[in-house]
Every structure is written in C-alpha cells, then in structure tokens.
N, C-alpha and C positions, 0 to 999 in steps of 0.2 A: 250662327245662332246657338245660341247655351240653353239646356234642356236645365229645367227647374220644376223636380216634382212636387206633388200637391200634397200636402200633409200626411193621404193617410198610406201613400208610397214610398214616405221617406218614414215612415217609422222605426223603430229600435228594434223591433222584433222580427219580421218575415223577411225579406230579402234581405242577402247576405250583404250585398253589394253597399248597402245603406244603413248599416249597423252604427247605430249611433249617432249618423254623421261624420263614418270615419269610411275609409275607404284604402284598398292594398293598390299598390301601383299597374298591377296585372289587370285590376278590376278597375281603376282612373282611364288606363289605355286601353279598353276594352270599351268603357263606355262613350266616352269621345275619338275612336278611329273614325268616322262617317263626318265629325265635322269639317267642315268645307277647307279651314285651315290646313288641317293637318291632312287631306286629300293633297291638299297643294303642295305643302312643304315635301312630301313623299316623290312626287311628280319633280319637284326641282332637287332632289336628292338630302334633304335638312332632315339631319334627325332629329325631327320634333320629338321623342320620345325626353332627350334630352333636355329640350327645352322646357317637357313637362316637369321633370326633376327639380329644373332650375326656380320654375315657377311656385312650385310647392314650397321650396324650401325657404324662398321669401314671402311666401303671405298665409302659408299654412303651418300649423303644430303638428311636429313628429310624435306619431301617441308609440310605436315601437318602430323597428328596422319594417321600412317597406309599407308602413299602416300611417295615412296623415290624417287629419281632421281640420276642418276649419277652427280658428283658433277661440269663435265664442263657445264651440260646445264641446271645449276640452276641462 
C-alpha cells in the first residue's frame, strides 16, 4: 500500500523530505523501507534499493545527482 499525503504535509516548505515534490534517494528509502514489498524482497535477498533506482529513472525527473521529482512538478 503507497502512503499519499494530504496537501498540507506535502508542502514546499516544512518537512524536508517533501520539498517540492522532490525527494534524495536516502530520504525515497527511508520512506518506503516498511512497505510490504520491499520487507519481502529483503527476506528473499533482492536489492530492492536497486530496483528503486531503476524505477525513478524511468517514470521520474533527475532535478540534481541523488534528488528526483515527479516529472509534473518539475
């Protein structure tokens, strides 16, 4: 299940994590380690860490080294 905050937690300003709608890789795997997925992959030995990389690089914009952004609010 995908955690989707509510407007006034995803703002530009207070948490760092959610600046902009951009987000550092340390701060992407930091906030999805618990999901059920990636409990699993760990268990059967898959670096999903990896697969996060992969996954950013095809449906998200690189705004610098390590910082992505979804690509509407780049």
């Amino acid at each position: 299940m995908n955690t989707v905050l509510s407007y006034p937690d995803r703002g530009t300003g207070g948490d760092a994590r959610w600046r902009g709608n951009q987000a550092s890789l340390p701060e992407i795997y930091e906030s999805i380690k618990t999901h059920a997925r990636v409990i699993k992959a760990q268990a059967a030995g898959i670096d999903w860490q990896a697969i996060v990389r992969r996954v950013l690089q095809e449906s998200c914009t690189q705004v610098k080294r390590g910082v992505w952004a979804l690509p509407q609010y780049v």
